[in-house]
C-alpha positions as a Markdown table, in Angstrom:
| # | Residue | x | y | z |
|---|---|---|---|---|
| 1 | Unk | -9.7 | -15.5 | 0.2 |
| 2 | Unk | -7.1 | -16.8 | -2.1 |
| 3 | Unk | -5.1 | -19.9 | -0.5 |
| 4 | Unk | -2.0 | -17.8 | 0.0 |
| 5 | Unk | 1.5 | -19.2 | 0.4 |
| 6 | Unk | 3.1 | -17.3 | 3.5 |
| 7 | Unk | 6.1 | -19.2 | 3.5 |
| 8 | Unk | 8.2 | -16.5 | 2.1 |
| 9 | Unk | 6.5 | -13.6 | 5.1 |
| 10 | Unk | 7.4 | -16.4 | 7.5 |
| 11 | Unk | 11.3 | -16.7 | 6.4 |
| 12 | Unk | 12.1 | -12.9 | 5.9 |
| 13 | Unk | 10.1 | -12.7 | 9.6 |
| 14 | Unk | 12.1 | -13.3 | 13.1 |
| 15 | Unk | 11.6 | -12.3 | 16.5 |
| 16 | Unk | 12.0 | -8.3 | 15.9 |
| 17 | Unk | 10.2 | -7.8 | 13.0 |
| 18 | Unk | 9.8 | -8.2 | 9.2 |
| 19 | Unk | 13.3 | -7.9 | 7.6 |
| 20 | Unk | 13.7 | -5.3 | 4.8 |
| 21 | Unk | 15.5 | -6.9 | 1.6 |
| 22 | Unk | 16.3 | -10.6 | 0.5 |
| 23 | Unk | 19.2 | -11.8 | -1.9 |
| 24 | Unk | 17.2 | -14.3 | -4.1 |
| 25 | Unk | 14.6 | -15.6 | -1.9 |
| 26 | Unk | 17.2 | -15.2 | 1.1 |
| 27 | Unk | 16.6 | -12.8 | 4.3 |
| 28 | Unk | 19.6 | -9.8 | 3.5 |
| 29 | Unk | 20.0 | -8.7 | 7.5 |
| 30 | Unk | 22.6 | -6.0 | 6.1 |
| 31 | Unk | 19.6 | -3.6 | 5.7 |
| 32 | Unk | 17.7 | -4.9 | 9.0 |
| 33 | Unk | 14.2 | -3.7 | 9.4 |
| 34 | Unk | 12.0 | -1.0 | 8.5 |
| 35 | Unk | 8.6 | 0.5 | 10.1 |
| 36 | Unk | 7.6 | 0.7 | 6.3 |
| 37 | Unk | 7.9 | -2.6 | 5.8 |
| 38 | Unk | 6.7 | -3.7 | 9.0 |
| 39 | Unk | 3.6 | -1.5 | 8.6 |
| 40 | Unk | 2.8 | -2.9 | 5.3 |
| 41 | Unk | 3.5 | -6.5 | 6.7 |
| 42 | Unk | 0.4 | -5.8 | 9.9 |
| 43 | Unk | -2.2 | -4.1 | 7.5 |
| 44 | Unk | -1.8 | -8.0 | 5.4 |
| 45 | Unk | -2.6 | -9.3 | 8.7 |
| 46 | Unk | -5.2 | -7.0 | 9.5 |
| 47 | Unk | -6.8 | -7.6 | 6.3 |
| 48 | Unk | -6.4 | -11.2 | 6.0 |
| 49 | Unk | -7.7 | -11.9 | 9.4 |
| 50 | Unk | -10.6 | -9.9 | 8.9 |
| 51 | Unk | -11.4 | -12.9 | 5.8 |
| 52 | Unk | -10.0 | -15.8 | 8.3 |
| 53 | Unk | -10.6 | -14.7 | 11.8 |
| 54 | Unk | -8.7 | -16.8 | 14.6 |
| 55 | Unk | -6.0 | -17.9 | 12.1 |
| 56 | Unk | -3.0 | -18.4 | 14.7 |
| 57 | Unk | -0.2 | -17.9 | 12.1 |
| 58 | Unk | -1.6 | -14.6 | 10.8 |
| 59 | Unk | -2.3 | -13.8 | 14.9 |
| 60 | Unk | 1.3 | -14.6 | 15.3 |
| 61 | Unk | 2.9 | -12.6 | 12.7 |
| 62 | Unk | 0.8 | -9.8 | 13.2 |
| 63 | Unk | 1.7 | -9.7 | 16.6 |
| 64 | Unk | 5.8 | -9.2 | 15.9 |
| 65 | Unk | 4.7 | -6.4 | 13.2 |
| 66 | Unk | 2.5 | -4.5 | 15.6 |
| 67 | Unk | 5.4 | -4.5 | 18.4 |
| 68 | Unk | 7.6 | -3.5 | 16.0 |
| 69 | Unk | 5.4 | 0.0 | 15.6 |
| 70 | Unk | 5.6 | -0.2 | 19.1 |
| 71 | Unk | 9.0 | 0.2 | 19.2 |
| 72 | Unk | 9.1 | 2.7 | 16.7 |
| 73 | Unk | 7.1 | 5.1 | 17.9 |
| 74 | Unk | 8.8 | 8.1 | 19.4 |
| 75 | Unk | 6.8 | 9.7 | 22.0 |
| 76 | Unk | 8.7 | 12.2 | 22.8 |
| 77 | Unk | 8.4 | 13.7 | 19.4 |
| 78 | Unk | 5.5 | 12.2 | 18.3 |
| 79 | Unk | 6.2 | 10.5 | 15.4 |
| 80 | Unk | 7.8 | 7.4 | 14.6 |
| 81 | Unk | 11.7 | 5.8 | 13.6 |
| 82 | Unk | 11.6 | 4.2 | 10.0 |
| 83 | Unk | 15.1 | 2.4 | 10.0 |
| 84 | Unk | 16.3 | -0.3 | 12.5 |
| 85 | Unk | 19.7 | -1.6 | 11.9 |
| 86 | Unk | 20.2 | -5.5 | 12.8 |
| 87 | Unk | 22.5 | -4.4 | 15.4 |
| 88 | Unk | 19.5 | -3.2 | 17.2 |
| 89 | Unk | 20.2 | 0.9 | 16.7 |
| 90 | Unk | 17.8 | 3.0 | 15.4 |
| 91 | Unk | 19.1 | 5.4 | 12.5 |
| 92 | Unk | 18.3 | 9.1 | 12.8 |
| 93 | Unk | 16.5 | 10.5 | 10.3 |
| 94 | Unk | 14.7 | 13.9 | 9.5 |
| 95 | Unk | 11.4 | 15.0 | 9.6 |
| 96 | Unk | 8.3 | 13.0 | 9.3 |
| 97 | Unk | 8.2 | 10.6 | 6.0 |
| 98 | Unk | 6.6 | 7.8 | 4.4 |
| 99 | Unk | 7.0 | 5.7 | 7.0 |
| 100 | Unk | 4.9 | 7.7 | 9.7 |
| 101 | Unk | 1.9 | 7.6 | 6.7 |
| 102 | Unk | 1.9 | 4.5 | 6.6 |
| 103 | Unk | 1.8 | 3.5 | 10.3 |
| 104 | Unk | -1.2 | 5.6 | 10.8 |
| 105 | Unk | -2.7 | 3.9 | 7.5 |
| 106 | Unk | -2.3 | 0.6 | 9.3 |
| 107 | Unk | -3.2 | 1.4 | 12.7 |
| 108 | Unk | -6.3 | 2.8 | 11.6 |
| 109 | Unk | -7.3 | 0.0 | 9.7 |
| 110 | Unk | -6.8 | -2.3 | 13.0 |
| 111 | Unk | -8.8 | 0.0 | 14.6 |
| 112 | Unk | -11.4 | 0.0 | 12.0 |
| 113 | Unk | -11.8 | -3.3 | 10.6 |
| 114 | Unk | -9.5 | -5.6 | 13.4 |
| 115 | Unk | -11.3 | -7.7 | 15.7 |
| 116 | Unk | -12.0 | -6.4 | 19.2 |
| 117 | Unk | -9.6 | -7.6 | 21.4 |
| 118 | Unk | -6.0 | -5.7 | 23.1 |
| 119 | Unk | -4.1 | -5.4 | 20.0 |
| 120 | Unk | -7.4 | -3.5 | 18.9 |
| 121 | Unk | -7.4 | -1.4 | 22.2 |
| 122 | Unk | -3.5 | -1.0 | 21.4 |
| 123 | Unk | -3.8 | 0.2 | 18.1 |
| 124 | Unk | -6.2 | 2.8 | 19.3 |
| 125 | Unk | -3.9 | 4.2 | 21.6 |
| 126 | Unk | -1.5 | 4.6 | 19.6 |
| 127 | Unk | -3.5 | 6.0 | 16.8 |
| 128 | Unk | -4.7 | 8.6 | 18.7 |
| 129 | Unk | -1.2 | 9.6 | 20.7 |
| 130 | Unk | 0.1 | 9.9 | 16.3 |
| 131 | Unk | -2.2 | 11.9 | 15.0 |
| 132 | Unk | -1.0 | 15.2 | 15.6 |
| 133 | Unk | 1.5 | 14.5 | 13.3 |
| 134 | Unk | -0.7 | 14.6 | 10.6 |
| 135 | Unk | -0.5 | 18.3 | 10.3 |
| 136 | Unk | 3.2 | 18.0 | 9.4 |
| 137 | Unk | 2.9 | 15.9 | 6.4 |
| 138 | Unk | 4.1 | 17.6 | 3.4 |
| 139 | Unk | 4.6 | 14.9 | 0.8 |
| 140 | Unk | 1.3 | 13.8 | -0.6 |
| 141 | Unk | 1.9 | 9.5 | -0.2 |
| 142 | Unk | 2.1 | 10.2 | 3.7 |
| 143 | Unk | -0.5 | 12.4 | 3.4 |
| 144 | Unk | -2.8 | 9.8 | 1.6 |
| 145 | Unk | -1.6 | 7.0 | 3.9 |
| 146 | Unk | -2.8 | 9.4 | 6.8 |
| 147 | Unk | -6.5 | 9.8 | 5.0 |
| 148 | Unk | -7.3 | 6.3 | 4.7 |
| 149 | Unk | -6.1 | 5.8 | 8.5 |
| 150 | Unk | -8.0 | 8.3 | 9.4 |
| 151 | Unk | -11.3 | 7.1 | 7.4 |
| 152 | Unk | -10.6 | 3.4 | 8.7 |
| 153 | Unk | -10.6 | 4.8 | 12.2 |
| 154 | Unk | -13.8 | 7.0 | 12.0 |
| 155 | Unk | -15.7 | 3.9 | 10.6 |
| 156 | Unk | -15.4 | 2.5 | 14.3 |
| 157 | Unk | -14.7 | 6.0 | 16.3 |
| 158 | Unk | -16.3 | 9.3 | 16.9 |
| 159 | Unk | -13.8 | 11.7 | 17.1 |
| 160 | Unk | -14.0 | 15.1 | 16.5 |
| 161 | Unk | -10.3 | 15.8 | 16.2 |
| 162 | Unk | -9.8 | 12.7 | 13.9 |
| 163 | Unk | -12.8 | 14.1 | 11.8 |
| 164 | Unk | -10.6 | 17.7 | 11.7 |
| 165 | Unk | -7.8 | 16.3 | 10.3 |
| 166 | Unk | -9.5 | 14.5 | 7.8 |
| 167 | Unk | -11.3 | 17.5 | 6.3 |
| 168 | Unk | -8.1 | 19.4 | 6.8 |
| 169 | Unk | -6.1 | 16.6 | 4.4 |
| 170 | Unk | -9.0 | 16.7 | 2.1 |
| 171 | Unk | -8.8 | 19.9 | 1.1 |
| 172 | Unk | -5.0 | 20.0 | 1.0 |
| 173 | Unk | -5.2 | 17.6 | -1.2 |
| 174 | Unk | -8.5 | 18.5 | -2.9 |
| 175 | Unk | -7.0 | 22.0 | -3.2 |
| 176 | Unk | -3.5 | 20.9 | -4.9 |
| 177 | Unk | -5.7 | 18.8 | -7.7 |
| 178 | Unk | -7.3 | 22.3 | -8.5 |
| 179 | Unk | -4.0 | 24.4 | -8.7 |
| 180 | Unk | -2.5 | 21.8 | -10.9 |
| 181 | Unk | -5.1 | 20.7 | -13.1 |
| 182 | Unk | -4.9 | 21.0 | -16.6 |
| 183 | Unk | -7.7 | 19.3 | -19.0 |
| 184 | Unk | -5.4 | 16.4 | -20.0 |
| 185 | Unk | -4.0 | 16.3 | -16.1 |
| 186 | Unk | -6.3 | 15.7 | -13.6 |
| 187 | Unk | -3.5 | 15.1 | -11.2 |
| 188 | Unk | -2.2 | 17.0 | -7.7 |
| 189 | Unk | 1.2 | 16.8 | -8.8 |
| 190 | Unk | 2.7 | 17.7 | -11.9 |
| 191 | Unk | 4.7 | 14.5 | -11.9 |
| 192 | Unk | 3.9 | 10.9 | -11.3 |
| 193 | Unk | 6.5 | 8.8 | -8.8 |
| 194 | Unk | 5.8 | 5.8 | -7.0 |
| 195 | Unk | 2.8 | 4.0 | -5.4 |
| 196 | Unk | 0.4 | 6.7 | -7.2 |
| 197 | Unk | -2.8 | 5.0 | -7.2 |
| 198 | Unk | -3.1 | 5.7 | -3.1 |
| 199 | Unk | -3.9 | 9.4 | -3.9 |
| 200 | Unk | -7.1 | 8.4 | -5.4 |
| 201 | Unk | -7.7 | 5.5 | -3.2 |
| 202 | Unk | -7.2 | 8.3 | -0.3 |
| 203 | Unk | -9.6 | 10.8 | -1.8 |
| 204 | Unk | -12.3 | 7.7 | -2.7 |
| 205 | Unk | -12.0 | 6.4 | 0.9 |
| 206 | Unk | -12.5 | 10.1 | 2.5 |
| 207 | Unk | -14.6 | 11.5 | 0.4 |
| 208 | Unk | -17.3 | 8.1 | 1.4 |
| 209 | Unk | -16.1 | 8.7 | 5.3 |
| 210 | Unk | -17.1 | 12.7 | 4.7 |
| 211 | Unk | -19.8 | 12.0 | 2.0 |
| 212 | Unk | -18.7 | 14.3 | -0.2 |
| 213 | Unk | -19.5 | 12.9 | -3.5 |
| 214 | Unk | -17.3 | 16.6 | -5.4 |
| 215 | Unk | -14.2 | 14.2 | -3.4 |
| 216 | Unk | -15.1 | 10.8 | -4.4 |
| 217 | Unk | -15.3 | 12.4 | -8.4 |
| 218 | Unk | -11.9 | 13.5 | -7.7 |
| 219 | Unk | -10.4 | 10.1 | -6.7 |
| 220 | Unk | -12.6 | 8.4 | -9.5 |
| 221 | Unk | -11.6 | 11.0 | -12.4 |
| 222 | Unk | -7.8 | 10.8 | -11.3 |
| 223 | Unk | -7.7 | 7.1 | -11.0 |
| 224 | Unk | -9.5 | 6.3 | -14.5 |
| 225 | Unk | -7.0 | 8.8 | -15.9 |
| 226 | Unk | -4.0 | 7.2 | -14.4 |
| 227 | Unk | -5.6 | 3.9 | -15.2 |
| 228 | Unk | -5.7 | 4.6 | -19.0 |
| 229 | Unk | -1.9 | 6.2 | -18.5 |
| 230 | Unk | -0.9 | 3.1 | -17.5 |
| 231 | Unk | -2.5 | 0.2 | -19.7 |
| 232 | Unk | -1.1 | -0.4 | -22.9 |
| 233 | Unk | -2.8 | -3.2 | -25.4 |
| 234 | Unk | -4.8 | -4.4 | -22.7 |
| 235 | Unk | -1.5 | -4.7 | -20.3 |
| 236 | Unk | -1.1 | -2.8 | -17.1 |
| 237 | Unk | 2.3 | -0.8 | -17.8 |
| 238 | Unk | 3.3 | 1.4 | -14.9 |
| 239 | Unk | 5.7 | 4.3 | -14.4 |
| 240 | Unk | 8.9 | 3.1 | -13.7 |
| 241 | Unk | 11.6 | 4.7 | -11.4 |
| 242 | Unk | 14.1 | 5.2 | -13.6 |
| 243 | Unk | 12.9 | 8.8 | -14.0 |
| 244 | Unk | 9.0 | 8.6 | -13.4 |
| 245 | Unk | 7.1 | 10.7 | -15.4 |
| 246 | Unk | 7.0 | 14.3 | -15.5 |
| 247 | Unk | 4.3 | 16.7 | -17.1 |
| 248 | Unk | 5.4 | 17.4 | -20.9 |
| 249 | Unk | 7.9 | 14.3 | -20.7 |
| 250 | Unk | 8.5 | 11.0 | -21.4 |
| 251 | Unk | 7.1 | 7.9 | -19.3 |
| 252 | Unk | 10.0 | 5.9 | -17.4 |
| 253 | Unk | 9.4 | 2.3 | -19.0 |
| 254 | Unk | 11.6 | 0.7 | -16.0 |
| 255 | Unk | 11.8 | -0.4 | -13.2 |
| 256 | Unk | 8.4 | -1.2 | -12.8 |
| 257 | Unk | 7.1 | -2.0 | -9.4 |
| 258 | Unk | 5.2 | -4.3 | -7.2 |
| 259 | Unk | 3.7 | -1.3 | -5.5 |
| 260 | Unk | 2.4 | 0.5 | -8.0 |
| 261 | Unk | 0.1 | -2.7 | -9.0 |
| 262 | Unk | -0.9 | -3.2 | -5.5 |
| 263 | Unk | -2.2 | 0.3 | -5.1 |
| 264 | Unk | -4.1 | 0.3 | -8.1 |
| 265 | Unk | -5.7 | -2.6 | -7.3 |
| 266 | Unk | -6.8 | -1.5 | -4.0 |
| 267 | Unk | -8.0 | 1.8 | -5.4 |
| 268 | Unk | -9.6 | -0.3 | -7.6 |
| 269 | Unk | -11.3 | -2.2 | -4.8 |
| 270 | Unk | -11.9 | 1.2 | -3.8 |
| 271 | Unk | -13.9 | 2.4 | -6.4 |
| 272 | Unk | -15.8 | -0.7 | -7.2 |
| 273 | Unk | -16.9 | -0.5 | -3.4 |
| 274 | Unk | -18.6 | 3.3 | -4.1 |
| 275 | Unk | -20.0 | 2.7 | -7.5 |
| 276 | Unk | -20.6 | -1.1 | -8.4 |
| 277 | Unk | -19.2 | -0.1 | -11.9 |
| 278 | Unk | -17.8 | -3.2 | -13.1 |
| 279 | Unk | -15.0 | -1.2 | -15.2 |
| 280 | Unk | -13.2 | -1.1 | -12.1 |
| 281 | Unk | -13.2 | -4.6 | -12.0 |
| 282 | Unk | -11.3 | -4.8 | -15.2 |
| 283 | Unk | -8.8 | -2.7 | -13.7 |
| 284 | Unk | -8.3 | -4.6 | -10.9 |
| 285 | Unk | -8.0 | -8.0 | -12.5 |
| 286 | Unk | -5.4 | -6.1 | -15.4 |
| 287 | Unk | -3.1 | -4.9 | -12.7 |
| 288 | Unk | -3.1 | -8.0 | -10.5 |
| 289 | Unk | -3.0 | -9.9 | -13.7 |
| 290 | Unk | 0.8 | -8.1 | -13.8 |
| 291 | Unk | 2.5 | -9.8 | -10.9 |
| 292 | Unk | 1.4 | -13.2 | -13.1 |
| 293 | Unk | 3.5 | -12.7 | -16.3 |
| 294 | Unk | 1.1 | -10.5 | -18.2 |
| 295 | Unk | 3.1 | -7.8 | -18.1 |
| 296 | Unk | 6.0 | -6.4 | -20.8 |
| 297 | Unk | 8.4 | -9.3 | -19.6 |
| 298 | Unk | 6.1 | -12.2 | -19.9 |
| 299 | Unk | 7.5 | -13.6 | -16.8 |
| 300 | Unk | 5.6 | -13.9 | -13.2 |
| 301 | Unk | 7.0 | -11.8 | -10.5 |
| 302 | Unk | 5.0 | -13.9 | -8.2 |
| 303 | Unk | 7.4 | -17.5 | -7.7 |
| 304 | Unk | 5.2 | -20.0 | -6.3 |
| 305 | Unk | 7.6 | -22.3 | -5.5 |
| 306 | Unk | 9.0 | -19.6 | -2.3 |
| 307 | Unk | 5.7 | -17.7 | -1.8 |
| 308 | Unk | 7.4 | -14.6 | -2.2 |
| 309 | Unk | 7.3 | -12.0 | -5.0 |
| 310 | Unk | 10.4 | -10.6 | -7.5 |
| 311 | Unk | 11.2 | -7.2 | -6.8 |
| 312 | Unk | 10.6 | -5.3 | -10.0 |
| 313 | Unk | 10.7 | -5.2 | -13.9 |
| 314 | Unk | 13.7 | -4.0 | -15.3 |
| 315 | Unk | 15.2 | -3.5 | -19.0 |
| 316 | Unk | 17.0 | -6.5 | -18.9 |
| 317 | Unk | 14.5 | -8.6 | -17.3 |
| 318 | Unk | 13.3 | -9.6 | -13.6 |
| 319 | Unk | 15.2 | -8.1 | -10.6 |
| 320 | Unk | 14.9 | -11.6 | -8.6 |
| 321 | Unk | 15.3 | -10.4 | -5.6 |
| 322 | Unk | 12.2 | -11.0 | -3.4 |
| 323 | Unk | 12.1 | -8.7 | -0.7 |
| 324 | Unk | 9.5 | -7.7 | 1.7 |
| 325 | Unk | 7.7 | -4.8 | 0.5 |
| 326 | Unk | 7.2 | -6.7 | -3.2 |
| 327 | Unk | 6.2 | -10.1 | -1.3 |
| 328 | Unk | 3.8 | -7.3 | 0.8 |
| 329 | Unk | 2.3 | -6.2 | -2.5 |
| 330 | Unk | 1.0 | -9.9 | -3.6 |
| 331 | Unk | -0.6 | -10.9 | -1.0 |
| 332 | Unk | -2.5 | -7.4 | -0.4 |
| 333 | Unk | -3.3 | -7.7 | -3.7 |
| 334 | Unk | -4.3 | -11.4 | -3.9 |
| 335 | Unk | -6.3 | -10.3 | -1.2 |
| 336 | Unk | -8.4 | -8.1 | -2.5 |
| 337 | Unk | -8.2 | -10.1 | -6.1 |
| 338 | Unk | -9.9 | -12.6 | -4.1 |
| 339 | Unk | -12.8 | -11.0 | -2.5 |
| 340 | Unk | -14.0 | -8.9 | -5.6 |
| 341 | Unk | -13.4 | -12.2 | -8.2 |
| 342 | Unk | -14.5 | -15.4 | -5.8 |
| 343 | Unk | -15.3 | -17.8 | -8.5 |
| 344 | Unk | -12.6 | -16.2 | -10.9 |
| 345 | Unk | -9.6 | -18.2 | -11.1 |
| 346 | Unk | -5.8 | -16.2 | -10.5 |
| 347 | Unk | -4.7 | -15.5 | -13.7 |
| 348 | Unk | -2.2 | -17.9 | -14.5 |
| 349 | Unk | 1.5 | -18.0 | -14.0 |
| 350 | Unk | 3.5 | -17.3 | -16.6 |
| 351 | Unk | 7.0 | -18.9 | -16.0 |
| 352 | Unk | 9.3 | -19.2 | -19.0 |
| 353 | Unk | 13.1 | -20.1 | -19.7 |
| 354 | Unk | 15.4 | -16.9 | -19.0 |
């Protein structure tokens, strides 16, 4: 594991949870919290403790996150809030979204790879009391967030209903690959948005949890694809927000995000983990190598100095903002850098004059 520099998690942290945005390297309350974020913010500490067990910061923060899902869960309906306001009052929102994906993403994970213990037990509880939510994801993120919950928890769990929904989301998403397919689009949706590498991610993780190897060549084709879609000269270039990409059109050059390079490098992880094929390894070590300065700015999103990470790339430059869900993307990423290059050094930081 990488020597990672919390400092920046531990400022944009208080006692209620993992505030949202930051002005500079400064905690913004204006936004307060969100269970996106605060999701994000356990599965690091899931993860990390899993390489450091019995680290008493990571214990510590990832005991605020996980009682901030707490909070958010609704039981009544099932599903869970996404937006707290620093006042304290919950915002009411629509219909189950990104956020509720990625809870179950995370609380799987505790339940699949966190150590045993009441958090663990906790986790598990409420895993199981959200998962019939899962049939009412429509939006294919959520969806994929739910799959790789679902696999984490069925690597330490027998459950047949947990198993059901996993085929279920398979095929859903198996099934929208096929309708949409075209020989130069291997892709479920005939647009790419944000965070896209966790489709294939998804479909890698599931299709190892339900050994279906027709799955995994889905996840692999469609990440290789988007892979090569998003490297130019030997730099990882992804789709940026301002207008994403749609079939037939033109890729968005900006704003690139911390996300996006996060996800591929976990897919990558992914996918090295199924085949030993050390082209993912390239990937991964490309797309990290992004948050470092190789990337079309030349500049590091990552700042050292604060231990948090800029918030995007945009035509005119860095956004410098560092808040939580682009700090969140480092250190998953670093994470996983770390334990598939041990004796390989970070790329280096590219800092130069603005």
């Amino acid at each position: 594991m990488l020597d990672l520099n919390l400092d920046h998690l531990e400022r944009m942290t208080d006692a209620v949870g993992l505030l949202q945005h930051a002005k500079l390297s400064i905690p913004n309350p204006d936004y307060g919290y969100c269970t996106d974020d605060n999701a994000r913010a356990l599965l690091f500490t899931t993860l990390a403790l899993e390489r450091r067990p019995g680290d008493s910061q990571l214990e510590r923060l990832g005991a605020v996150y996980f009682s901030f899902l707490q909070a958010a869960f609704q039981p009544n309906r099932g599903t869970f809030h996404n937006l707290l306001g620093y006042n304290g009052k919950w915002a009411h929102e629509a219909g189950p979204g990104d956020a509720c994906g990625r809870a179950l993403m995370v609380l799987g994970a505790l339940v699949g790879r966190g150590p045993n213990g009441p958090q663990r037990l906790a986790a598990k509880g409420l895993f199981e009391r959200a998962m019939p939510l899962v049939e009412g994801l429509t939006d294919l993120r959520p969806i994929a967030g739910a799959m790789l919950g679902l696999a984490s928890y069925l690597k330490r769990e027998r459950s047949k209903e947990a198993s059901a929904l996993l085929e279920v989301t398979v095929l859903r998403v198996s099934d929208q690959i096929e309708r949409n397919e075209i020989t130069v689009w291997p892709w479920p949706e005939p647009f790419l948005t944000y965070e896209n590498a966790r489709i294939p991610q998804a479909l890698i993780a599931a299709g190892r949890t339900i050994r279906d190897e027709a799955v995994i060549w889905q996840g692999l084709r469609a990440l290789e694809w988007l892979l090569h879609l998003q490297t130019e000269d030997g730099q990882f270039v992804p789709i940026g927000n301002r207008g994403w990409y749609h079939r037939g059109g033109a890729k968005a050059r900006f704003d690139q995000q911390p996300i996006e390079a996060e996800a591929v490098v976990a897919a990558c992880c992914e996918a090295y983990g199924h085949t030993a094929d050390t082209r993912w390894l390239k990937g991964l070590a490309t797309s990290f190598a992004w948050f470092t300065g190789h990337n079309v700015s030349g500049l590091s999103l990552y700042d050292p100095r604060t231990g948090g990470c800029r918030d995007g790339i945009g035509p005119d430059g860095l956004n410098q903002n560092q808040g939580a869900e682009s700090t969140l993307a480092w250190l998953c990423a670093s994470l996983n850098f770390g334990d598939l290059a041990p004796t390989q050094a970070p790329p280096q930081v590219v800092e130069l004059s603005r």
